[in-house]
N, C-alpha and C positions, 0 to 999 in steps of 0.2 A: 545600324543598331537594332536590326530585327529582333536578335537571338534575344533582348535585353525585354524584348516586347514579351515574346513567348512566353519566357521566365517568369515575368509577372503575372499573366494571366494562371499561367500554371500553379503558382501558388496563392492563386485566388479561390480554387478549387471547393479547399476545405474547411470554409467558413460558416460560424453558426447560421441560424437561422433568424429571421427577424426578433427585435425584441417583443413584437406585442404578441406572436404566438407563442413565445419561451414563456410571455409571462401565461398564457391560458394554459399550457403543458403544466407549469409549475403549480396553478391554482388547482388544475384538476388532481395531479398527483399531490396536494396537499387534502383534496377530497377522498380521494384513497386513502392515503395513510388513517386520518381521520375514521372513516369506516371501517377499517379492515382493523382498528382499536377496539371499535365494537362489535367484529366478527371471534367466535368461539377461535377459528384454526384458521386466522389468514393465512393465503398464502407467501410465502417470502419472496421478495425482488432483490435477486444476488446482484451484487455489483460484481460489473465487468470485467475482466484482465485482458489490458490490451499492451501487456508488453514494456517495452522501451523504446523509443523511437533511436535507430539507430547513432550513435552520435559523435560529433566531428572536433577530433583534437588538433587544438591547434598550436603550434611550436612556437610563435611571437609574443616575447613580453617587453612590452613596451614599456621600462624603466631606465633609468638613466642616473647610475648615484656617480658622481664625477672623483668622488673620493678627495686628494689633499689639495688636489686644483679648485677643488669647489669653495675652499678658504676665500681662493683669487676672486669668484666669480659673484663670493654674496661681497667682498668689498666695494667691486666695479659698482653693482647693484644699490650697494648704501651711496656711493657716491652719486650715480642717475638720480637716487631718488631727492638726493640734498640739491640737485640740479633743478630735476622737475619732479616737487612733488604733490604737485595738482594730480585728481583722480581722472580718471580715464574719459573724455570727450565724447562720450558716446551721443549725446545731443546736437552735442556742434558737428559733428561726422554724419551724423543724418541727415542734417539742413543742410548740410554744403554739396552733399550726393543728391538729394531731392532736389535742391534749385539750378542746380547745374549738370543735370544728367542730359540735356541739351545739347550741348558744348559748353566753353567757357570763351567769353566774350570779352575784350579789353573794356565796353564801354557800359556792360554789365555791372562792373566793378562800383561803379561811382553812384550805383543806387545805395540807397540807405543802408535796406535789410543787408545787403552784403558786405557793405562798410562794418556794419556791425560784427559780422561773421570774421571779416577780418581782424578785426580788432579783439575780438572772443581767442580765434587764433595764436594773434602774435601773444596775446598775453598768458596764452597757455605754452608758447614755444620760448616764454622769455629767458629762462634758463638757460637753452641750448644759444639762443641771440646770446644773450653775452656772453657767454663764453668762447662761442663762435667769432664774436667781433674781437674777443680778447688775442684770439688765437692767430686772425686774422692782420691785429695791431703786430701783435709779436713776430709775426712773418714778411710783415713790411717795413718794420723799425729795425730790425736784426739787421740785416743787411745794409743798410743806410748808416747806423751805429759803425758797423763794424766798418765802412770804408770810412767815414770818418776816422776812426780811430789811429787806425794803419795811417793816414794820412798827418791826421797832427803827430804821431809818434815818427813820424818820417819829419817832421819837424820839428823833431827833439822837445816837443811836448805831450801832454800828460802819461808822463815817465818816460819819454824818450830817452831823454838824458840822461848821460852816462855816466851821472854823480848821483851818488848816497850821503846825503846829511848824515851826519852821526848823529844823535839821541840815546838820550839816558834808557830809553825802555824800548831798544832796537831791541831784545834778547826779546822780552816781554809779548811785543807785536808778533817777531817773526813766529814765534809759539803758537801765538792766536791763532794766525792766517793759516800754520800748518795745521793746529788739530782743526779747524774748521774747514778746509783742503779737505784733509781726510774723511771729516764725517760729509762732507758732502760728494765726495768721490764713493763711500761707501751707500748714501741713498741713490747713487746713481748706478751703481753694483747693482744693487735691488732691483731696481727700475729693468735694466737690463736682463735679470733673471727670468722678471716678471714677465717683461716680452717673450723670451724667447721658449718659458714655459708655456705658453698662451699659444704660440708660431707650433713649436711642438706639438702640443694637445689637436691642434686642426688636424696634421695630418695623421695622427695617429687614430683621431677619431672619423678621417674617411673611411680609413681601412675596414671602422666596423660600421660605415655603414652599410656596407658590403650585405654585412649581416643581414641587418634592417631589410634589406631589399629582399636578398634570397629567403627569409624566412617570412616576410607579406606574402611573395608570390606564390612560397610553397602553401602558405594557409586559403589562398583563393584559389588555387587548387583543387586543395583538399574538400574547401565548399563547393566549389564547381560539381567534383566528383561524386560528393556525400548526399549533396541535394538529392538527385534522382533517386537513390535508394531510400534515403526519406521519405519522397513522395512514395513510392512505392509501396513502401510499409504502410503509408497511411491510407492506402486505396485498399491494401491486404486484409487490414482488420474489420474492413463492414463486415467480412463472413463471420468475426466472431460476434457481432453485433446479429448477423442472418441465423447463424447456427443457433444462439439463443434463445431466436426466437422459433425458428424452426422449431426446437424442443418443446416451447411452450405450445406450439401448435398441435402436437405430439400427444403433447399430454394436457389437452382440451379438455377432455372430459375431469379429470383429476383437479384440475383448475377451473375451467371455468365453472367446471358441474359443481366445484366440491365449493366454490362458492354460492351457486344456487344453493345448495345443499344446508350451508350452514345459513341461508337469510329462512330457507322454510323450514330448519331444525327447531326455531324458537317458538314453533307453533306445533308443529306434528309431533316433536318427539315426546313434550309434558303428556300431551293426551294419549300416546302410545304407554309413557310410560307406568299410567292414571289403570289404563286398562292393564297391563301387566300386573302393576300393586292388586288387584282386584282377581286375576286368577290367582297370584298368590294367597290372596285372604279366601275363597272360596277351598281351597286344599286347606287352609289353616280351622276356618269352619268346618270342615269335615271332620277334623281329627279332633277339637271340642267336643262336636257333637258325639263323636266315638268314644270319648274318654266320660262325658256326661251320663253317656246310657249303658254303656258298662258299668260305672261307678253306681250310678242308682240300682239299677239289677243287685247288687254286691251288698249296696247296704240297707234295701229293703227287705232282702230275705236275711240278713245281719241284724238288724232290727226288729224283725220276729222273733226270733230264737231266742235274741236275748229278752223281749218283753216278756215271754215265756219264763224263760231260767227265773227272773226277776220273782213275776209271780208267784212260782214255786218257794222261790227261796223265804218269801214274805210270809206265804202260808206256814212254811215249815219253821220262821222263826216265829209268827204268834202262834202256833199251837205250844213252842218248847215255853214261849211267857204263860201260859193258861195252866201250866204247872201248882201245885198247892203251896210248893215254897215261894212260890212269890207273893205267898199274901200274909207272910211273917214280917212285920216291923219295918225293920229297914230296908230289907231286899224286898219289900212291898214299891219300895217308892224308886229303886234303881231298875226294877224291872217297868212300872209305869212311865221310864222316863224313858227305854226303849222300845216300849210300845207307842210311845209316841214319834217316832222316826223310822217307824216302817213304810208310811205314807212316802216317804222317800228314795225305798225300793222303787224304782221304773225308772222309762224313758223318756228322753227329754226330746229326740229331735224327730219329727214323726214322716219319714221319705214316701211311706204310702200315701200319700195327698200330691204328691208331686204331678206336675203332667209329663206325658210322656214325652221323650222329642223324637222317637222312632220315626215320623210319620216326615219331619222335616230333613232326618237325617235320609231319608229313603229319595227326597226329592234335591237334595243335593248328592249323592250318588248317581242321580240320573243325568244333574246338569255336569259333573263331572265327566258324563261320558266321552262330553265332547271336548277338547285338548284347546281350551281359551289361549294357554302359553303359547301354543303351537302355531295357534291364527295370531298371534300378535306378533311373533317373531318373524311369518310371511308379512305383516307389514311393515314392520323396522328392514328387513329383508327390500322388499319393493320400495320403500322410500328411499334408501339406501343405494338402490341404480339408476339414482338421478346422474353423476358423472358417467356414466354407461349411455346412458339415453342419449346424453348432451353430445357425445362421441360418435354416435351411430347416427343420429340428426345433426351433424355438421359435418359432413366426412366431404361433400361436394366444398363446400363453404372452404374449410382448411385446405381441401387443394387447390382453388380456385386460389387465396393466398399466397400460397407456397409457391406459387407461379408471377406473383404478382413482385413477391421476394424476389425472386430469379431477375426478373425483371429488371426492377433495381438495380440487381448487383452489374445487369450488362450497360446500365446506362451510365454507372459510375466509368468502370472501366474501361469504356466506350469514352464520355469526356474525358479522363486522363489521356488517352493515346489522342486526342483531337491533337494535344499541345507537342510539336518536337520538341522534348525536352533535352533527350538525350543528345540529339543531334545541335541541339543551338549550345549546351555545352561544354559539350566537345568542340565547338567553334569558338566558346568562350577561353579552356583551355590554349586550344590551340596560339588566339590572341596573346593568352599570357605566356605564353613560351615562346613566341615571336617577339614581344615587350620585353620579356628577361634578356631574350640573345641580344636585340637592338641596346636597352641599357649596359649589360658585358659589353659588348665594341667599345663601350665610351669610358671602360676603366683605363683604358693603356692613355687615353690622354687624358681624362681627367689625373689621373698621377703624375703625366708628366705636365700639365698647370700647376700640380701642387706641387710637383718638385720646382717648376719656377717660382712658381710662391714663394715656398721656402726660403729657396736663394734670393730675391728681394725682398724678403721680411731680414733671413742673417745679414743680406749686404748693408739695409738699413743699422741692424744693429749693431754689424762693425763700425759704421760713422763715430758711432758711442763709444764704443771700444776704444774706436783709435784715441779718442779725446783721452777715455780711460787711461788709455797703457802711458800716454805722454804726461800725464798728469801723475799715475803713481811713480814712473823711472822720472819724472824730472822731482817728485820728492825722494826717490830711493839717493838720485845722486848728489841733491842738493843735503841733503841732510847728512850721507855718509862723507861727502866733501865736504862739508861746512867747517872752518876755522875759527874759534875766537879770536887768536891769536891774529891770524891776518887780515888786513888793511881789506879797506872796497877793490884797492888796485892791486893788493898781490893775491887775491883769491886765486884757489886753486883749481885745474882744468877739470874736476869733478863737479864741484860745485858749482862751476860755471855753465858748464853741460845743462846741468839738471835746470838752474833758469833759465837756456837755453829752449829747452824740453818743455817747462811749463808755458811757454810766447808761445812755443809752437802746439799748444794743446789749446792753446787761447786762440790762436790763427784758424786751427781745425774750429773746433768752437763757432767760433764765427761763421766759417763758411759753409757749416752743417744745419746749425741749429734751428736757420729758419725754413731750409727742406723737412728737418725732421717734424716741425711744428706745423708745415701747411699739411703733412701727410696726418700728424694726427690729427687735427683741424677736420680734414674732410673724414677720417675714420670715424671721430665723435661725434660728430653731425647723423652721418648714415647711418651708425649704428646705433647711437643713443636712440638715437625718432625709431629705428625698427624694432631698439628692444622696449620702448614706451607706449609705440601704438599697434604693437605687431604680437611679441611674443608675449609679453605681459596682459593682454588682455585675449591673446589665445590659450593662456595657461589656467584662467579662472573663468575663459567661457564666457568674459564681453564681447567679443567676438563675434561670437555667433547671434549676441541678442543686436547687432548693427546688421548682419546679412537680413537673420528672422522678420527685423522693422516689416510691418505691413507697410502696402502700395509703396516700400523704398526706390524699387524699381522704375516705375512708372503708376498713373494713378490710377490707372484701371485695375492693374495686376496687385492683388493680397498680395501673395506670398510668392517669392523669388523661388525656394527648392524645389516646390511642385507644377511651378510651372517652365522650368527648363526640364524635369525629368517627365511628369506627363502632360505637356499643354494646357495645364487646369492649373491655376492660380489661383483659385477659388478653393481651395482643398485646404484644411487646418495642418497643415504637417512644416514645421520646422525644421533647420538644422539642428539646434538643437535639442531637440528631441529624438530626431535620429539618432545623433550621437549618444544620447543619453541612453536608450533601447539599445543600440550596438555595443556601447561598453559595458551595459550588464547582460551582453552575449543574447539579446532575445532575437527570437525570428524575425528574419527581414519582413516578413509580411504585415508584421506589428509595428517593427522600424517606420516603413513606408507607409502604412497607412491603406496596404495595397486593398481592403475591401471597397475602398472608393472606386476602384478601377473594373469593379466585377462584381454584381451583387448575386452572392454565392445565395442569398436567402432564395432565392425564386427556384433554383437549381434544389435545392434542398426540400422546399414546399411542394416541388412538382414531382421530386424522385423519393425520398425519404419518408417527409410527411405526408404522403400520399392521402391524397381524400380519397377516392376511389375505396382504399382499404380501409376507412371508415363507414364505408357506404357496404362495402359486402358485410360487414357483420353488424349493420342496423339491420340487416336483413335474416338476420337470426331468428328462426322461430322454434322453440324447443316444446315439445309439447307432451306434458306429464300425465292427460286423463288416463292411462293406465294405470297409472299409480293407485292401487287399493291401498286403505291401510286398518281396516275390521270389517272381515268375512260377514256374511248375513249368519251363521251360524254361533258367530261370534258375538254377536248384537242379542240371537235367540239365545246362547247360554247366559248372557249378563241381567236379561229380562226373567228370564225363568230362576236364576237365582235372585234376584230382589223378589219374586213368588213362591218361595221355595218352602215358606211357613218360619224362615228364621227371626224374624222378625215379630211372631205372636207369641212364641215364648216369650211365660210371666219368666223372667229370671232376677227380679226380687225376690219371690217367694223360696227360690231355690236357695238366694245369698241367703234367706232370711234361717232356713233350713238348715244348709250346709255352717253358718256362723254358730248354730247351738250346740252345746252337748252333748255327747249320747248318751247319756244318764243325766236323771235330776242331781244328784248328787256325788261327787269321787268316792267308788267305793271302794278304795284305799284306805280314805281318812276315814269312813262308813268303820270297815271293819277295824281300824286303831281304835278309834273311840268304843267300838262292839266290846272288844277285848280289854282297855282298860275299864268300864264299865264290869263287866264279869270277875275281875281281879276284886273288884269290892267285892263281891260276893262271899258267903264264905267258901269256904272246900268242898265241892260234893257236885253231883251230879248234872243239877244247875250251870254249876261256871264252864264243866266242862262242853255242855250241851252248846252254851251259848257261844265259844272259844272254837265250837264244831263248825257253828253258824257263821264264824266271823271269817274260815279259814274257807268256807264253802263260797264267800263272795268275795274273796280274793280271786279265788279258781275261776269264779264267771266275768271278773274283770281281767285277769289273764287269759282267759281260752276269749273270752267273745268281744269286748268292750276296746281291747287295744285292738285287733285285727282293725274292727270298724272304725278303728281312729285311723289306721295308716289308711282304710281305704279311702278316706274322705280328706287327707293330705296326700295322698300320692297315687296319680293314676299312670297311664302310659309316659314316655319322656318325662318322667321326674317331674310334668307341672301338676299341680293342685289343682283339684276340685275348683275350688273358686277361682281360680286361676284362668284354667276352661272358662268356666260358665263368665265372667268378667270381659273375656276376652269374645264370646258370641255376643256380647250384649254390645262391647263397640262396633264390631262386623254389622250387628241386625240395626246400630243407632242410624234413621232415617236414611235406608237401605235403597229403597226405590229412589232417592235423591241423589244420593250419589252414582247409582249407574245410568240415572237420565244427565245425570251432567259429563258422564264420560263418556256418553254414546253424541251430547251437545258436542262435548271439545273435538272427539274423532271427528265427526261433521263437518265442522269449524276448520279443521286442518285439509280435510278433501277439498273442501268448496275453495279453501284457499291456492289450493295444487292445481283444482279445477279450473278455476274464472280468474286467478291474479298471478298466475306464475308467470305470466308473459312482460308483466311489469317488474316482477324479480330479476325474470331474464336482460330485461333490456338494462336494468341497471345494473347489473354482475357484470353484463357483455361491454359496457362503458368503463366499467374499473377493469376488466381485461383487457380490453385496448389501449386504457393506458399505461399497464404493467408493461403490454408489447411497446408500445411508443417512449417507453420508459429506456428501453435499450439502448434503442436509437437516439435520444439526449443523449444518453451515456455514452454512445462514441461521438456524437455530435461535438458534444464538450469537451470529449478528449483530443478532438480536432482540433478545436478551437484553442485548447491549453496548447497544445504541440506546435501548430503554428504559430503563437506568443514567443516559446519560450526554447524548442528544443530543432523545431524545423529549421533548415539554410542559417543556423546563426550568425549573425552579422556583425561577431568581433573582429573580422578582419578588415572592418571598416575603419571600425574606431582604431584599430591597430595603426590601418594608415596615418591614419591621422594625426596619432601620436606620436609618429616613430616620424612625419613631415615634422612635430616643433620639435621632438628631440634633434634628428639630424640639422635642422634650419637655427634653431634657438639655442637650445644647449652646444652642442656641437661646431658653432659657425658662429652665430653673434657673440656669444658671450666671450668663445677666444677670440677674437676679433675685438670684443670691448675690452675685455682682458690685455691684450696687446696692445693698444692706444692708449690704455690706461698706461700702462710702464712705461710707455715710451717716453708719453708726456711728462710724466713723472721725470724723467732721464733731459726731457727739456728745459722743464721748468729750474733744475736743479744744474743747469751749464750755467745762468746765469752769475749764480753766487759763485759757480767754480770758475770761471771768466775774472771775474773780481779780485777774489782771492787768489788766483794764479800769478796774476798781472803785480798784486802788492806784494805774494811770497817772492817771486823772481827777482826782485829787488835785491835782496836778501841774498841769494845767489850769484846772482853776474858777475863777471870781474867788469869794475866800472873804469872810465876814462882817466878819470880827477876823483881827488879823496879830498878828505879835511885834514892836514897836516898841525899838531900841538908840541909848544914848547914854554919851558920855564923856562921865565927872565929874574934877571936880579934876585935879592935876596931881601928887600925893603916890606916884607909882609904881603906886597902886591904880587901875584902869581900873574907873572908876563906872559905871552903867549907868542911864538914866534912864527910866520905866518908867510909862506911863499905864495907872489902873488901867480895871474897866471904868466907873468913873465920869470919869471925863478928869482924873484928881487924878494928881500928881505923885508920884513916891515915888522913893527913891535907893536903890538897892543896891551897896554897894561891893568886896562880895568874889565874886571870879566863880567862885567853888568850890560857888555856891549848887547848890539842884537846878531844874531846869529848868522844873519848875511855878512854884518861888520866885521864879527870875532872870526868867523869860517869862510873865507871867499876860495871861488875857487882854487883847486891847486894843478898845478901841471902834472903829469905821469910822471909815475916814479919811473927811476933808472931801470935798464933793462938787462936783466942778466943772463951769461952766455949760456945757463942752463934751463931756462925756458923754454 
């Protein structure tokens, strides 16, 4: 049984790895996951495709519906159980195998503990004891009965004799005896049926068990066969476990870098992007400044011209009031009332006090010359080829790997060809097709056993028959010959026949009935007890929990299954639990248990989980002091704009400026009110003068006053004056503060690149080894599933096993108990047909001597005239006699020449 040995080892192969480093893989890749929640752009860990392990169909179903015979078999079954129907001894079967696995001793017996055991026994066998003793009675009194019988009936006793009393309810009786004849020759019908339906069902269900056999063998086969391609495949797929990570090794820098990448993003890139915001506001400052100093230029020389115009305009309307008509009456006092609102001719917002910002915008021109954007994008740039770095400083490191992978994969495959698999087999094979041929030889006789069978199971049931056939012809002729008309003595040669016919069914009877009974006797013995302690607790699996019993065997040895299959007794594996595994099809490796035999962990720990490949990339150094991330000119334009004078602009003064007026007063509403004012006036030179005046500052609120309004709302890009200057006042709000703290955070993120990227590193290069070890669980476990569930499946175990109680149980006991059943049925029931035959025959015979009657005299008394057995006359006249008196024998009637 070498090959048997090989087999297991070989499928010991591909077993996980210990539990307490599954569980340190799982905590750490629950530390991954974890982290890589708190990374910007983890990377992804794809799960695996490793296929379908190929898989083994197999052609045996192990069921068995018996269809209308199965009526027969759950009766037998109700009957066993009304026999014995105590549950299953599984207690007392283990004490009687435990104290007696020694031998068995006569003087053993007579200790206590066994006494007892015995007695636990018979009281569980006591059903089959009586019936067995019944069966036994009836096998011994049968015959003894029946010579008796023959013998006093050879001495014309009980019913020998050749005389029929007459009786009033002869008609009555002989009726009974016949329909109870019949119904009991018809459950004897049955009985008979029932046999030889039961005789039938064996042999037709050897035929299939034909089946059974060729479709086990063909499924151990098929396992045989499929195993090796199995294994195969599963030794095929570490390359997609190796190519995985191959890849990953590939693309190191992208991964491992791009995880460094994002643990130093959350410090380098704010203060990158702190500096960037900062050359954008120094462009945004420029064009303020641009827009402020243009705008001022625009409305201080706007500003002159119009204070000018103003002035003019004010002289020239108090000289037209200094007129002589305005000192008549009324138009005395509407001219006093606009001389007093000339003071309101001028300008309200005064831009020449302003300071200039020439002098700032000149020094941010300068700092603009140098391209801050520019130097900031070379360091988002340079931070940015950390995965670069990380690729070009590990290229030794990933090949040194990629070799170590290789590695690996020849040690895997390298153990797999340790085991002949293929070669043990194929010897396995071969075995089973030397076992099928040797079983074929043994059809031609096993059929012809069963054709004897047969033939003594019919010959049996012709015994029954014959009783049968003598039984319905000696009613067919006794009933179709029956006369009322004629006497006991002239019966006719039909009638006589047929009680003829029923003696000799009672003769057969007799000398069958206690063959047929010792045969079923020992039929219900053997097979009741095999279908009580055999198939019925094979069929719900007590069974197995008597083999399973620990130390049953001996008291050293646990467990009976593992230590006849590997010398180890010590090993937790049952039958049934094998069984259990095999028939929901799992891999025999799980079936068996077989990691006991091979601890695949150390093989896995020493090739797979390799330490070594932990140890080459703790030796990781990636080292980023190249990394710039703000040029020294970069640092010098951020410096010299927090100096640049934007900051000592008053630009209160400016809001306070640019929020006023440019006039004291709308000279819109100035000149409406000019003009209704002048409308009092009367008609004349006056109104029109003033009506001159009012139309002449309209003209300098349209030529000069709105310009300087759009200029003071609207300068370059459509933003406002104040808008500008609002917007230099948050730029210049504590300017030197904000570029010492972005030249701090830049710092802050080098020194971090600088002196701690190596503890980034180490801990990025630990969650990277375990993305790559991450793989290898993941065909680990796909191993480990495959051998469970899809590897060598072990249904053709369980097949056997089923298809042994179908063949043994359904197939063979139960027709078998099926048959003992009817037969005995067919015994029990000769009894009363014995009986009854013997009292209907009566009724038939033509007898010796009759009872002869005659009327005497004519005195009221009914005489009776009465030959003796001498043919002498004799009178009896009271019919109160007793019936021997009134009816004594008579002689034979006269015998006539047509008889």
């Amino acid at each position: 049984m070498l090959w048997t040995r090989w087999l297991v080892l070989l499928l010991c192969w591909g077993a996980t790895s210990g539990e307490q480093q599954a569980d340190e893989r799982d905590g750490a890749q629950a530390e991954v996951r974890a982290e890589s929640r708190r990374q910007r752009s983890p990377p992804p860990v794809e799960p695996l495709d490793f296929g379908f392990v190929p898989a083994a169909v197999y052609g045996t179903h192990a069921y068995y519906e018996p269809g209308a015979v199965g009526i027969l078999f759950h009766m037998v079954h109700a009957f066993l159980y009304v026999v014995q129907p105590n549950s299953f001894p599984k207690d007392l079967i283990v004490k009687v195998i435990q104290q007696n696995m020694g031998g068995i001793k006569i003087e053993e017996w007579r200790k206590p503990e066994n006494i007892v055991l015995l007695l636990q026994w018979i009281y569980y066998e006591a059903g089959f004891l009586i019936c067995g003793t019944i069966g036994i009675v009836f096998v011994v009194l049968t015959p003894i009965i029946g010579t008796c019988f023959c013998v006093c009936r050879c001495c014309e006793n009980c019913g020998g004799e050749m005389h029929q009393r007459q009786r009033k309810n002869a008609d009555c009786q002989r009726g009974f005896y016949t329909a109870s004849l019949i119904a009991t020759s018809i459950f004897i019908i049955l009985g008979v049926l029932i046999a030889y339906a039961a005789n039938h069902n064996i042999s037709t269900q050897i035929k299939s068990t034909r089946r059974f056999i060729n479709t086990n063998m063909r499924d151990l086969k098929t396992f045989a066969n499929n195993t090796p391609a199995q294994i195969e495949y599963l030794t095929a797929q570490y390359t997609t476990a190796k190519n995985k990570v191959l890849s990953d090794l590939d693309n190191i820098g992208p991964l491992l870098g791009g995880r460094i990448h994002s643990q130093l993003e959350k410090e380098v890139v704010p203060s990158l992007d702190t500096a960037l915001r900062m050359a954008g506001a120094m462009r945004e400052t420029k064009e303020a400044l641009e827009n402020v100093n243009s705008s001022l230029e625009v409305l201080q020389e706007g500003t002159g011209k119009l204070q000018a115009s103003l002035s003019g305009e004010r002289a020239s309307l108090s000289n037209t009031l200094s007129d002589p008509a305005c000192t008549n009456g009324a138009v005395s006092h509407t001219c006093n009332t606009i001389r007093s609102t000339l003071s309101q001719l001028g300008i309200n917002a005064d831009f020449s006090r302003l300071p200039d910002v020439s002098p700032a915008l000149a020094n941010v021109n300068t700092v603009l010359k140098t391209d801050l954007s520019n130097i900031v994008q070379k360091g988002y740039s340079s931070f940015n080829d950390t995965p670069k770095l990380v690729k070009e400083q590990t290229k030794n490191i990933v090949s040194g790997v990629k070799g170590m992978l290789d590695k690996i994969g020849t040690e895997i495959s390298s153990f797999s060809k340790m085991f002949p698999v293929e070669s043990s087999l194929a010897n396995f094979t071969i075995f089973l097709n030397q076992g099928q041929k040797n079983i074929e030889s043994f059809y031609p006789q096993v059929d012809q056993m069963d054709f004897y069978r047969w033939i003594g199971c019919v010959a049996v049931l012709c015994m029954v028959v014959l009783v049968l056939a003598f039984n319905i012809l000696g009613l067919l002729c006794g009933t179709c010959g029956y006369d009322k008309q004629a006497t006991p003595t002239t019966r006719g040669c039909l009638s006589n026949t047929g009680g003829n016919l029923l003696m000799a069914g009672v003769g057969f009877s007799f000398i069958f009935a206690w063959v047929l009974m010792g045969i079923v006797t020992t039929l219900f013995v053997v097979g009741g007890n095999v279908e009580k302690l055999m198939c019925e607790p094979l069929a719900n699996r007590q069974l197995f929990k008597i083999i399973d019993t620990p130390f049953l065997v001996h008291p050293a040895k646990k467990n009976f299954l593992p230590g006849m299959l590997f010398q180890n007794p010590n090993i937790d594996l049952t039958l049934g639990s094998m069984y259990r595994d095999c028939y929901e099809n799992n891999g025999l490796y799980h079936a068996l248990q077989l990691e006991t035999m091979f601890n695949i962990n150390s093989f896995l720990n020493r090739t797979v989980y390799n330490k070594d490949l932990a140890k080459v990339f703790e030796s990781v150094q990636v080292d980023l002091q190249d990394i710039s991330l703000l040029e020294q000119d970069g640092r010098d334009s951020l410096i010299n704009f927090a100096n640049s004078g934007v900051g000592q602009i008053d630009y209160e003064t400016y809001l306070a400026e640019v929020n006023k007026g440019v006039t004291l007063v709308d000279l819109l509403s100035f000149s409406t009110d000019l003009e209704a004012q002048a409308d009092q006036l009367p008609r004349g030179a006056l109104e029109n003068a003033l009506k001159g005046h009012a139309s002449s500052i309209r003209q300098i609120h349209r030529d000069q006053v709105v310009p300087l309004e759009q200029a003071m709302k609207y300068v370059r890009a459509r933003s406002t004056l104040s808008q500008s200057i609002k917007q230099l006042q948050r730029t210049s709000s504590e300017l030197p503060v904000k570029v010492t703290n972005i030249l701090s955070a830049i710092d802050a993120a080098e020194y971090l690149i600088t002196h701690n990227a190596s503890h980034v590193v180490k801990q990025e290069t630990k969650g990277y080894i375990q993305s790559l070890v991450g793989y290898f669980k993941q065909y680990t476990d796909w191993v480990k599933s495959s051998l469970t569930a899809e590897v060598a499946q072990c249904k053709p175990i369980s097949n056997i096993v089923d298809s042994m109680e179908i063949v043994a149980c359904s197939f063979i006991v139960d027709s078998v108990n099926t048959f003992w059943f009817g037969l005995g049925g067919c015994c029990v029931f000769l009894i009363p047909s014995i009986i009854f035959s013997i009292k209907l025959a009566k009724y038939y015979r033509r007898m010796d001597t009759e009872d002869v009657f005659e009327d005497l005299g004519n005195t009221g008394n009914h005489g009776e005239q009465v030959c003796d057995i001498h043919g002498n006359l004799s009178v009896v006249s009271s019919p109160y006699y007793d019936t021997l008196t009134r009816f004594p024998r008579a002689s034979a009637p006269p015998s006539y020449s047509d008889w």
